[in-house]
C-alpha positions in Angstrom: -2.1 41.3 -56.9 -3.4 39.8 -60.2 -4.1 42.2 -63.5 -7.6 42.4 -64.7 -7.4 44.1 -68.3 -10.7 43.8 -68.3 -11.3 45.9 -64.8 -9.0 48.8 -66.1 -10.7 49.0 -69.4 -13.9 48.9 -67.7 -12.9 51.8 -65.6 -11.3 53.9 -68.2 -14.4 53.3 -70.3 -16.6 54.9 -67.5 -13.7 58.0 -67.3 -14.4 58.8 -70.1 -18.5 58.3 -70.7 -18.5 61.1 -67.8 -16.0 63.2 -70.1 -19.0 63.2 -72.7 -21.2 63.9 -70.5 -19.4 66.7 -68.9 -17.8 68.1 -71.8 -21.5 68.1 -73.9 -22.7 71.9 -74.2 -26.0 71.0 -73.3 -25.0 70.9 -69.9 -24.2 73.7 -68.5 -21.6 72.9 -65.3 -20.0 75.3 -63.1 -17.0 73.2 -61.4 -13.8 70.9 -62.5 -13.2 67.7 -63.1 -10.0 66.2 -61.9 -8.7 63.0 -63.6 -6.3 61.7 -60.9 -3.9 58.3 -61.1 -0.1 57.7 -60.2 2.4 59.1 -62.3 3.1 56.5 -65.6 -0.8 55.3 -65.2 -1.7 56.6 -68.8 -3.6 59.4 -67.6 -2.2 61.8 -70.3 -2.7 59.2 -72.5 -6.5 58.5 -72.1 -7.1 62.5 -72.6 -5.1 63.0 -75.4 -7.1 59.7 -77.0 -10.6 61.1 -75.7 -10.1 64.5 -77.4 -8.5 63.4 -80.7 -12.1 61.1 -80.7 -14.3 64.5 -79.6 -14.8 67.1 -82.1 -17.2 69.0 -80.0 -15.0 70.9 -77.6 -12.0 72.9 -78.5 -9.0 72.6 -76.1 -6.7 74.4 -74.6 -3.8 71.7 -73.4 -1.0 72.9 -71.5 1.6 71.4 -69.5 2.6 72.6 -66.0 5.4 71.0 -65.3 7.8 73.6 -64.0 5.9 76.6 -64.3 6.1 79.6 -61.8 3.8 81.8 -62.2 0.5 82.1 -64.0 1.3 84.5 -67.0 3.0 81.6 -68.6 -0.2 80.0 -68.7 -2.0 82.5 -70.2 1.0 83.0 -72.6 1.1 79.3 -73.5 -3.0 80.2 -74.5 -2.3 82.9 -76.7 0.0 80.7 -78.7 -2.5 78.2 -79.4 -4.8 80.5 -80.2 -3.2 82.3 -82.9 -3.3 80.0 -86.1 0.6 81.4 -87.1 1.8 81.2 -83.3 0.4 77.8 -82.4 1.7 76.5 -86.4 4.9 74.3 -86.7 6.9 76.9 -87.8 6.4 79.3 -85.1 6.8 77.3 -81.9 7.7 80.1 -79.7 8.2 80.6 -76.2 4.9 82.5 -74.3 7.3 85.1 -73.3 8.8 86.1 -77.2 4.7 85.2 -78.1 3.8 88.5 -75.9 6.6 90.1 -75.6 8.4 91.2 -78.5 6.0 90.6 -81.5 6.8 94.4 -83.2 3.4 94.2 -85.1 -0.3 93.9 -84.0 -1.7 90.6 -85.5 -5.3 89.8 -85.9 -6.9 86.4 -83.5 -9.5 84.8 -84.5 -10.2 83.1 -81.1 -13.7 81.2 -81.5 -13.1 80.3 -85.5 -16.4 82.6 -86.5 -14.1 84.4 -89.2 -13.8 87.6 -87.5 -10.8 89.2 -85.6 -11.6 88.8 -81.9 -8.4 90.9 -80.8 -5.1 91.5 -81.4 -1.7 90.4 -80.1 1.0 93.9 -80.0 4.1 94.4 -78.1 1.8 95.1 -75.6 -0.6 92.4 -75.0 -3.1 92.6 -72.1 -3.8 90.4 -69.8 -5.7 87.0 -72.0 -9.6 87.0 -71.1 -11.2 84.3 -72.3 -14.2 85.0 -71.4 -14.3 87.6 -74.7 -13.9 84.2 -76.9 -17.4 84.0 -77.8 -19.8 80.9 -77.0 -17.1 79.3 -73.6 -19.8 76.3 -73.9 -17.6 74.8 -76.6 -14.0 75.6 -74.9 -12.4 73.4 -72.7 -8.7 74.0 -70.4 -6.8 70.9 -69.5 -4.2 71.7 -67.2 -1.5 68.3 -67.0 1.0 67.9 -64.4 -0.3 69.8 -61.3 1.8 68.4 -59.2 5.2 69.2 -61.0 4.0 72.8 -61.3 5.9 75.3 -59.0 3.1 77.8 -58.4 1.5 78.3 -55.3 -1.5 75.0 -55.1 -3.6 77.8 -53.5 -2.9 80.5 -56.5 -2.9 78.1 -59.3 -6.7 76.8 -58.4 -7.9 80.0 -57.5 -6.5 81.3 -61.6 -8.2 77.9 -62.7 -11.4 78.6 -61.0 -11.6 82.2 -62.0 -12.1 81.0 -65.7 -14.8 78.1 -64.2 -16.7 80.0 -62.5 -16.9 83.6 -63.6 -16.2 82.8 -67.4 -18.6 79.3 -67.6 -15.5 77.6 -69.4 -14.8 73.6 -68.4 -12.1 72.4 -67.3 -9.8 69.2 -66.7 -7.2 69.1 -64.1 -4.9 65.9 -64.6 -2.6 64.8 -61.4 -1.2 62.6 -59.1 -3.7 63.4 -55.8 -2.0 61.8 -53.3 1.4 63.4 -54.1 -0.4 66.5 -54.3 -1.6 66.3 -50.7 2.4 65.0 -49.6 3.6 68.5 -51.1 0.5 70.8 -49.1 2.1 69.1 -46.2 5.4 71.0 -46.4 3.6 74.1 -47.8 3.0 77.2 -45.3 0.7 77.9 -48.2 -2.7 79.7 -46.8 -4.8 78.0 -48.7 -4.8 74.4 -48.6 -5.1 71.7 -51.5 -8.4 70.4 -49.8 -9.8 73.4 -49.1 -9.6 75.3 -52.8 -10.7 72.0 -54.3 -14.0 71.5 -53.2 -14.5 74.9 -53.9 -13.4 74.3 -57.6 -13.9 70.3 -58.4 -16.9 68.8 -58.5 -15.9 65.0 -60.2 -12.5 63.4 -59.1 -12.2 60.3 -62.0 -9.4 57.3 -61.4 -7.7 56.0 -64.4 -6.8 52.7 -63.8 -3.2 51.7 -66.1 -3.8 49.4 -69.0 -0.9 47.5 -69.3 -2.3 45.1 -72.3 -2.1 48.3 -74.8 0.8 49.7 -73.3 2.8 46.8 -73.4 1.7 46.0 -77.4 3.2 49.7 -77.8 6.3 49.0 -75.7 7.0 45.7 -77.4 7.9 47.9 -80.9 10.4 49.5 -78.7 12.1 46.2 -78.1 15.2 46.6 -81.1 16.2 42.8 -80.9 13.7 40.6 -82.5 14.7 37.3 -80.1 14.0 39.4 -77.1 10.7 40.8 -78.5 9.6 37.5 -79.4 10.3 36.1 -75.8 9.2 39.4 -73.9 5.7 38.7 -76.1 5.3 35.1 -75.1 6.4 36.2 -71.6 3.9 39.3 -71.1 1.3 37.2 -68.7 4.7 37.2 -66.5 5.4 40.6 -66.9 1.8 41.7 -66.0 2.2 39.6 -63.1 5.2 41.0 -61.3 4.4 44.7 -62.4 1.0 44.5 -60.2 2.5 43.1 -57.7 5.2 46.1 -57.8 1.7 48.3 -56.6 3.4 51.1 -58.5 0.9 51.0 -61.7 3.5 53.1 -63.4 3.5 52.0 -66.7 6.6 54.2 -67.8 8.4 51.8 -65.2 7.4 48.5 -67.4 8.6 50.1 -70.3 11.8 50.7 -68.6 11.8 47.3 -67.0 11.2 45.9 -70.7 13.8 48.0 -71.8 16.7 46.8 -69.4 16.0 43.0 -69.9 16.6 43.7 -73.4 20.3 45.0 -72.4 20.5 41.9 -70.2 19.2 39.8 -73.0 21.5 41.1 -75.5 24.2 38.7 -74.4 22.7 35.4 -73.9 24.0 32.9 -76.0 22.0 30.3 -78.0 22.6 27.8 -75.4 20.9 30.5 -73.0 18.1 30.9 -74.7 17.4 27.2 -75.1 16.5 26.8 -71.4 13.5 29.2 -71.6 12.1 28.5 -67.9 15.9 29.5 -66.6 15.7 32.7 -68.9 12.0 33.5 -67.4 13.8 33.6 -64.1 16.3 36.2 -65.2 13.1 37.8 -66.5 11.4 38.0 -63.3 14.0 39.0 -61.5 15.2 41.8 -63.2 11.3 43.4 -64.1 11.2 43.4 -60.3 14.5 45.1 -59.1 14.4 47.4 -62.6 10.6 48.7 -61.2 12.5 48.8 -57.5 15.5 50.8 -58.7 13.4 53.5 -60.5 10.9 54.0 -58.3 12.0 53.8 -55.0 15.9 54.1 -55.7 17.1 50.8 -55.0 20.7 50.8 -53.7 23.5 48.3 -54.4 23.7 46.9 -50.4 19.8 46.0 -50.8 20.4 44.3 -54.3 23.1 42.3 -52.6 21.1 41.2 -49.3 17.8 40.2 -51.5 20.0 38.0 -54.4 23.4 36.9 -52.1 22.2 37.0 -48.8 18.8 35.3 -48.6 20.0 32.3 -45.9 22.0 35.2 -43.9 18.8 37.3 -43.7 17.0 34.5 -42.8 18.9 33.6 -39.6 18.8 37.3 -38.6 14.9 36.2 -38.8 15.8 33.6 -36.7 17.6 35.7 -34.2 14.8 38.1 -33.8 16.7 41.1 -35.8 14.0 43.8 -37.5 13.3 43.0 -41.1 15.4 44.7 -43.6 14.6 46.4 -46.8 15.3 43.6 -49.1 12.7 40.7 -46.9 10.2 44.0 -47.1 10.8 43.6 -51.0 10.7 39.9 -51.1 7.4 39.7 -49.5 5.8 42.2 -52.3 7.3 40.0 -55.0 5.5 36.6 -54.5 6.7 35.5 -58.1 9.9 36.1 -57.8 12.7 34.0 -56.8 15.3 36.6 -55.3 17.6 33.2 -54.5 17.9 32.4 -57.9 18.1 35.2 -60.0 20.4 33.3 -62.8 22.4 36.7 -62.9 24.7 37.1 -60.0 24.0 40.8 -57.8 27.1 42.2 -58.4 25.7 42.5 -62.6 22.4 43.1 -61.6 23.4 46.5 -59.2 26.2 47.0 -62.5 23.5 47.0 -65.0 20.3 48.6 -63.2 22.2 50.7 -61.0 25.3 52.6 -62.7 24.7 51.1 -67.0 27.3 48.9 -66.5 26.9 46.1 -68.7 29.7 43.7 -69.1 28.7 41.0 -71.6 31.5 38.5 -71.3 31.1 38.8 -67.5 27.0 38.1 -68.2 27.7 35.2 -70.0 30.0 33.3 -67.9 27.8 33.9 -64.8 25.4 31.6 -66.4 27.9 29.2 -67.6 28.1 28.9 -63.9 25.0 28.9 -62.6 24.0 25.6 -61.5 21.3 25.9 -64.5 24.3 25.0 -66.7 27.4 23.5 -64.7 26.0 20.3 -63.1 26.8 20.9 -59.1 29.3 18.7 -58.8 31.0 20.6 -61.8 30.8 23.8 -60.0 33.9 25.8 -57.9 34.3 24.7 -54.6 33.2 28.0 -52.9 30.2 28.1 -54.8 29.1 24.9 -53.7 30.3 25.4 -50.2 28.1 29.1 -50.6 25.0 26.9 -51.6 25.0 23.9 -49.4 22.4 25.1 -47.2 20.0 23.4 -50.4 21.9 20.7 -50.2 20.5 17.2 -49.3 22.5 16.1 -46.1 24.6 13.5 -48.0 25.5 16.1 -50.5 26.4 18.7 -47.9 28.6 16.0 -45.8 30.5 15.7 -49.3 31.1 19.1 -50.3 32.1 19.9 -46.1 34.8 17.2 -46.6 36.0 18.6 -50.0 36.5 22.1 -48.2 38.3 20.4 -44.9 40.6 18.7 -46.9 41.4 21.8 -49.5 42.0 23.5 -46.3 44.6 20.8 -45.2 46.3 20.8 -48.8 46.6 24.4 -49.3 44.8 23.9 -52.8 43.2 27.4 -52.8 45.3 30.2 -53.3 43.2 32.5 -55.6 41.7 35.6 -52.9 38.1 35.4 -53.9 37.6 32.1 -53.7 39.3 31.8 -50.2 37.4 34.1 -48.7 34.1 32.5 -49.8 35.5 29.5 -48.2 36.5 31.4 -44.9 33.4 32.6 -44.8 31.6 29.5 -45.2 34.2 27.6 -42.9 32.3 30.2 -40.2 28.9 29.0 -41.0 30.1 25.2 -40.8 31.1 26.0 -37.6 27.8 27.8 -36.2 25.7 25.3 -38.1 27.9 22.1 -36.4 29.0 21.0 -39.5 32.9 21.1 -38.6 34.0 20.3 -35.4 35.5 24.0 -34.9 34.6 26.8 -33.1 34.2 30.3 -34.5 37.1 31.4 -32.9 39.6 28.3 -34.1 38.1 29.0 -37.8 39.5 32.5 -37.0 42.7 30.9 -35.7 42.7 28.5 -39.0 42.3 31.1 -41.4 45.6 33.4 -39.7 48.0 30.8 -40.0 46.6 29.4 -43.9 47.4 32.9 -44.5 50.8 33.4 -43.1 51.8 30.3 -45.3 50.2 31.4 -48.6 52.5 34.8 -47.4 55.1 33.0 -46.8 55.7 30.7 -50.0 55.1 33.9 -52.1 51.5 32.6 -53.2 49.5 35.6 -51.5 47.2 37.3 -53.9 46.8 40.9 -53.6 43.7 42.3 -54.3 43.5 44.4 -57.8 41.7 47.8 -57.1 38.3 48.1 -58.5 35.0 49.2 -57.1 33.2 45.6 -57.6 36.0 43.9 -55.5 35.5 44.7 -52.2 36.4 42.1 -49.2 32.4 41.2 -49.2 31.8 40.6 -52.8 33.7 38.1 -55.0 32.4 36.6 -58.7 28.9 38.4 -57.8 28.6 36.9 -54.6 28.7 38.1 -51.1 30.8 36.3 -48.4 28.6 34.4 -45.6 29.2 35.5 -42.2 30.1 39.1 -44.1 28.7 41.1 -40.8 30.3 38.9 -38.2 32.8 40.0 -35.9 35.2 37.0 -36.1 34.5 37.4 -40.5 35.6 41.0 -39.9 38.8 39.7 -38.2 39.7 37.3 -41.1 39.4 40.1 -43.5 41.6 42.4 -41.2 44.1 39.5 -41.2 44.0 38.9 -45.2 44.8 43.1 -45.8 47.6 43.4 -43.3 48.9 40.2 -44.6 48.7 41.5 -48.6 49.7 45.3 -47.5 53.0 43.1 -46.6 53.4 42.1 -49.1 52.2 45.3 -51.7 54.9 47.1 -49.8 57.7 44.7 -50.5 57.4 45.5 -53.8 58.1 49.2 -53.4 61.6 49.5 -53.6 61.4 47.6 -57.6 58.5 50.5 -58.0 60.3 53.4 -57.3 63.4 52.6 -58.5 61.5 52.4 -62.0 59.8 55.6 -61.3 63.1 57.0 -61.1 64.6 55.2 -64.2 61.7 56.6 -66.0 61.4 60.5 -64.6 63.5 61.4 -67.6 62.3 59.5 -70.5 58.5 59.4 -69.3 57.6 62.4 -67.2 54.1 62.5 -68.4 53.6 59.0 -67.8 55.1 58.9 -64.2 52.5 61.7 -63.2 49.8 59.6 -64.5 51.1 56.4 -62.2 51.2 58.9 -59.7 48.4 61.6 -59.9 44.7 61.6 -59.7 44.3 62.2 -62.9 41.4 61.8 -66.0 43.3 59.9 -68.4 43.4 56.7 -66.9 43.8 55.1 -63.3 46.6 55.7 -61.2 48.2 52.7 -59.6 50.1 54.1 -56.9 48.1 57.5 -56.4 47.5 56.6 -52.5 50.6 54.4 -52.0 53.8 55.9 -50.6 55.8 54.2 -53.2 58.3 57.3 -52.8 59.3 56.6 -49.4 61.1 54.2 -50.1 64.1 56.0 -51.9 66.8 57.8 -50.0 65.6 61.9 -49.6 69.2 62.8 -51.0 69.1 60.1 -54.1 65.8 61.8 -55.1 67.2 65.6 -54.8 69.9 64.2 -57.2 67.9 62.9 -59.6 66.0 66.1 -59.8 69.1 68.1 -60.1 70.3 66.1 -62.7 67.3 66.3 -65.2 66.7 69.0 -67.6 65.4 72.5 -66.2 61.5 71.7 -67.4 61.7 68.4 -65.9 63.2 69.7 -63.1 60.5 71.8 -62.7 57.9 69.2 -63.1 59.2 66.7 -60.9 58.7 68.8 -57.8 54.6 70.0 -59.6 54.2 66.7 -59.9 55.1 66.1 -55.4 52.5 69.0 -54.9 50.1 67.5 -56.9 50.2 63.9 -55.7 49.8 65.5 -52.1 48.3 68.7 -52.1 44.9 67.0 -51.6 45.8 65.0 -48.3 45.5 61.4 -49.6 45.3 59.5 -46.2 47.7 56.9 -47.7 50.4 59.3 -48.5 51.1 60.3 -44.7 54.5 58.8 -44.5 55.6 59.5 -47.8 54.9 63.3 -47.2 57.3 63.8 -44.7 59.5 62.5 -47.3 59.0 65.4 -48.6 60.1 67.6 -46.4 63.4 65.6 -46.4 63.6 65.9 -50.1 63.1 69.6 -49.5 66.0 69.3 -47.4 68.2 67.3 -49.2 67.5 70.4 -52.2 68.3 73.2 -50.0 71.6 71.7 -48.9 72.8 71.6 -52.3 71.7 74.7 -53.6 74.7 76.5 -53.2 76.9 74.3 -55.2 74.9 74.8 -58.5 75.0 77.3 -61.1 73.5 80.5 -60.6 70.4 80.3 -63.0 69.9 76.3 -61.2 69.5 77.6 -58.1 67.3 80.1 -58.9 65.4 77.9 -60.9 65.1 75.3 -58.2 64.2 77.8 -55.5 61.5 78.8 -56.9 60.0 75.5 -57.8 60.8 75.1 -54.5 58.8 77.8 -53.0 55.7 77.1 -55.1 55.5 73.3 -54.9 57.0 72.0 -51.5 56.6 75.0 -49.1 53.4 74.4 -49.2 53.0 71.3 -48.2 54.2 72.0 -44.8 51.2 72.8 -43.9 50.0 69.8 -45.2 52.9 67.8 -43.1 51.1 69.6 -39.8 47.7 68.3 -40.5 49.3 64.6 -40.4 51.2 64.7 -37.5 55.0 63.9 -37.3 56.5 61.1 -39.0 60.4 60.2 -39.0 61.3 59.7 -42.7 64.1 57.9 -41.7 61.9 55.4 -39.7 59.5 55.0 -43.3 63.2 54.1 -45.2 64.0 51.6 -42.7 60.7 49.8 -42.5 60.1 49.5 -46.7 63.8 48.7 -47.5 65.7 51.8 -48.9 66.4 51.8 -52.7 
């Protein structure tokens, strides 16, 4: 799809020669005109410009958008009516308007210098049909389709005032989203029906994105970016028409997230325009996607990082997923090389998250500005399948022979390489089958475990076993990839857990001097992240060293200590199972000493006891027995 500025001025243009002739008093029309386009198409626009242009008629503009029932239409008229309503300083609400004005006022409503009527306390229901000479008046109703009053009793109000009071009128809206709501409506009277009873012109208004984007340019803050997004706009035109949206609210958006994007491209950036035009691209398309069709993360991922895995699905016969749907559409686009890695991309469109230093070392990397050969070894290995042949024999013989020296030890980049070990396999690159890659990638992890070199992956929602630098992992959906993974977390669960014992004995060490800061290490909490809120770090210390340490720390702390148990599993955290049995031993190792303390201790304690731990039994139930004794053993007892 190609932009024609001159088609869509040519078309407005004739919108709005039928306005004049509608809207001239010499003809006298009994029906509606409806101007109809997409929402974001400008419609409101090219009203608002054709009556500031008109001095002829004298409108009556109101908004539907969320109204419910017809009096606040006809309270919205009475305020522009008055002069002292409808002035700046007396922008009230229809309802205060109608409702509680203590004194009658004097309207003027057809500007003849008499009083037509009067506004009081109690104000009848608005006639315009008393307003003198309708020919001259003219009702614009905006945003049909966001109105919440029956379609069948909001055309039948409008029509009343066409065709019994000879006033004109202009209905703006989104027709075909019109039509999509009658379909859910048990509403007698249809949208098709009433309208040819009330409108007798339906006008398209065709989006002009030339003006528009002029406008949307002085929006732009940073003058580099303006400056580029001007000599890019032939671009921009190109991949918003072939978005079919012709929502020019969307472009502005679109503009306006490149711009956050922009914002951290360094000089060196900017000096390879045709790279920065691809970043461009890229993100005009999946900002347009994400607004107006709620683009999710997954899809984002499969369009930028999975474009050779989606293409052997092809291959295999699977159905065509969202993201080749997408791909099609955008014929401009290059979704392979988006410059910006999907991981920022989904960050930035989807959730505002916009890391600069992260931006800006992406396309350090990119092979844009890293020659190939200077690139990480699991990125080449990721993009080998552009590769010449000679080039991919190279980089396949760079990852067999890391493989045999144990070079790679950081978690990311080893599972890029398992995964792309995989698709060596399947393509016949390596003379391994799936299965021995499977076999390969157990025992290279059972010797990083074992020399102490296995990394444990950090917690945080862009690190997931499928995503790593911005890239997802080849052979991500395959059964014998899904293996490796479930190898790698058993394997660094191992070793998580051997640090447990050093954990808790500092949680203990620290119960006294840093109460509040052990329940935030411990807790859910909204201060900051809590490492070990879903590991039972606890479980490792002896029941009866624990009940000790509470009994030895000062009656608040006491207190707290056992608050802070309830707290940490009062929600049944799935990783806490073992560690609330604990618990119960805890509980226990309390109650067994209870008599051997001080009058006012005991007391105390029992009724910490009986609000924080008690409950929890229940808790215990839901979970299912297990031997506390059996957790000490297997996590090494402090």
């Amino acid at each position: 799809m190609i932009y024609d500025p001159a088609a869509a001025k040519r078309i407005n243009a004739a919108v709005k020669r039928f306005l004049g002739y509608y809207l001239d008093p010499k003809n006298s029309l009994d029906y509606a005109v409806l101007i109809d386009g997409p929402w974001g198409s400008g419609k409101t626009h090219l009203i608002r410009s054709f009556l500031d242009d008109n001095d002829v008629v004298k409108p009556l503009y109101v908004s539907l958008y969320g109204l419910t029932k017809v009096s606040q239409i006809e309270d919205e008229f009475y305020r522009q009516l008055h002069p002292v309503l409808s002035s700046k300083g007396m922008k009230l609400a229809g309802a205060v308007a109608r409702g509680l004005l203590k004194t009658t006022v004097k309207i003027d409503l057809d500007g003849d210098g008499t009083d037509d009527g009067s506004v009081t306390s109690t104000v009848p229901k608005l006639d315009l049909g008393q307003i003198g000479d309708p020919k001259g008046r003219l009702l614009v109703f905006d945003d049909i389709e966001r109105c919440r009053i029956p379609i069948g009793e909001l055309l039948g109000f409008i029509n009343s005032y066409v065709e019994h009071d000879g006033l004109k009128a202009v209905l703006i809206a989104h027709e075909e989203r019109l039509r999509e709501l009658d379909e859910g409506s048990d509403d007698a009277e249809k949208y098709d029906n009433i309208k040819e009873k009330l409108v007798g012109q339906t006008l398209s208004v065709e989006p002009e994105t030339g003006p528009a984007f002029k406008h949307f340019l002085t929006l732009v803050k940073n003058s580099k970016v303006r400056k580029f997004l001007e000599a890019k706009r032939e671009t921009i035109f190109a991949v918003h028409a072939q978005s079919g949206t012709r929502n020019l609210r969307l472009l502005k958006h679109a503009m306006w997230d490149f711009e956050k994007f922009a914002l951290h491209f360094a000089d060196r950036h900017w000096a390879k325009e045709g790279v920065i035009e691809k970043a461009l691209q890229a993100i005009t398309a999946l900002s347009i996607e994400s607004r107006s069709r709620k683009l999710d993360e997954r899809t984002i991922e499969l369009l930028v990082s999975q474009q050779i895995g989606r293409l052997m699905q092809k291959n295999l016969g699977k159905d065509p997923t969202r993201a080749d749907a997408i791909e099609a559409s955008y014929l401009l686009v290059d979704f392979g090389d988006t410059v910006i890695p999907a991981e920022l991309l989904s960050a930035g469109l989807l959730h505002g998250d916009i890391d600069p230093p992260a931006i800006s070392k992406a396309l350090d990397e990119s092979p844009h500005y890293t020659p190939p050969a200077e690139q990480p070894l699991w990125q080449r290995a990721i993009n080998v399948y552009v590769a010449t042949d000679d080039e991919a024999d190279e980089i396949v013989r760079a990852v067999e022979q890391a493989f045999e020296n144990m070079e790679i030890t950081s978690r990311g980049e080893l599972l890029h390489l398992f995964g792309a070990r995989l698709w060596f396999a399947k393509l016949g690159l390596i003379e391994r089958t799936a299965d021995e890659v499977v076999e390969d990638a157990r025992d290279y992890i059972a010797r990083l475990k074992g020399s102490g070199h296995l990394e444990v992956p950090v917690k945080d929602y862009r690190d997931r076993d499928e995503s790593h630098f911005g890239y997802r992992v080849i052979e991500e959906e395959s059964a014998e990839w899904k293996q490796i993974a479930s190898i790698y977390n058993l394997a660094a669960k191992e070793v998580r857990e051997a640090t447990y014992p050093e954990i808790a004995k500092e949680i203990l060490g620290r119960l006294e001097t840093e109460p509040d800061e052990v329940l935030l290490d411990l807790v859910v909490n909204q201060v900051r992240s809590a490492p070990y809120h879903d590991e039972p770090v606890l479980a490792v210390i002896d029941p009866k060293v624990f009940a000790e340490r509470v009994i030895e720390l000062a009656p608040h702390l006491q207190m707290g200590a056992l608050e802070m148990l309830k707290s940490r599993h009062e929600m049944n955290p799935p990783g806490l199972a073992k560690e609330l049995s604990w618990v119960s031993e805890v509980e226990m190792a309390l109650d067994a000493r209870l008599e051997d303390l001080h009058a006012l201790t005991q007391a105390r304690l029992k009724g910490a006891i009986a609000r924080n731990l008690e409950p929890l039994r229940e808790v215990s139930d839901d979970f299912g027995e297990v031997s506390a004794v059996e957790s000490v053993e297997e996590l090494n007892v402090v």
